[in-house]
FIROFI-899200 format. One line per 10 residues: number of its first residue (from 1); their letters; for each residue x, y, z of C-alpha. Coordinates in steps of 0.02 Angstrom, whole numbers, plus 50000, padded with zeros to 5 digits. Last residue first. Example, Ala and Ser with C-alpha at 12.3 -4.5 7.8 and 13.67 -1.06 7.14 Angstrom:
! FIROFI-899200
2) SA) 50684/49947/50357 ~ 50615/49775/50390
! end
This chain:
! FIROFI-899200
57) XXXXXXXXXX) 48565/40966/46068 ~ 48488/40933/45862 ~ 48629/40828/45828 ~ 48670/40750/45683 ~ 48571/40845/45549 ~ 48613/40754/45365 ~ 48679/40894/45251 ~ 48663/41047/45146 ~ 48809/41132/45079 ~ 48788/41332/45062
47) XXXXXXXXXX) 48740/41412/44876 ~ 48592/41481/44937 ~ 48532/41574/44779 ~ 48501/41771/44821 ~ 48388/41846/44703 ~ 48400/42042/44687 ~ 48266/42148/44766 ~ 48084/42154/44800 ~ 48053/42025/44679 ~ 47902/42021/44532
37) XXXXXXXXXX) 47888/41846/44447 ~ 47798/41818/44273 ~ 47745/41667/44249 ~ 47737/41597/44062 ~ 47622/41452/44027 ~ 47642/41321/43878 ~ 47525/41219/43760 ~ 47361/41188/43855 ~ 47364/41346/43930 ~ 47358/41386/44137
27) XXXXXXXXXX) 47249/41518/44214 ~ 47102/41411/44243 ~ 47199/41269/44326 ~ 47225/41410/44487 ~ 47428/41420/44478 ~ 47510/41412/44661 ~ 47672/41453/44681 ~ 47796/41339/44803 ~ 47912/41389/44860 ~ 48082/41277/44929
17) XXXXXXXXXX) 48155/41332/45086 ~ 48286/41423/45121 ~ 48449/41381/45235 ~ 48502/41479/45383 ~ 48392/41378/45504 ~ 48289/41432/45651 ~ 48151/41454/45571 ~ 48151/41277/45485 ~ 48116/41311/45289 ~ 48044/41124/45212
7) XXXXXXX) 47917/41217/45138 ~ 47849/41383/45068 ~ 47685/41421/45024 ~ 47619/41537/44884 ~ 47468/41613/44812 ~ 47456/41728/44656 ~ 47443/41907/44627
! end
């Protein structure tokens, strides 16, 4: 199992954040690394337009 944050995701906001996975530098090959990811479920992409906030009132 590996480590992973998550950023830019406001809790009261519909849209996802961006994860990040984090990949100790011992586990990584020179050449190319594969990962592997397990989900509960299906993947849902947001697929919603993101834009400037206006007003946060």
């Amino acid at each position: 199992m590996l480590a992973h944050q998550i950023f830019d995701k406001l809790y009261w906001s519909s849209i996802p954040g961006i994860v990040y996975v984090d990949i100790p530098k011992e586990r990584l090959d020179p050449d190319v690394t594969v990962i592997a990811l397990l989900l509960d479920g299906p993947i849902e992409l947001y697929k919603g337009e993101v834009s400037a906030l206006e007003s946060n009132l």
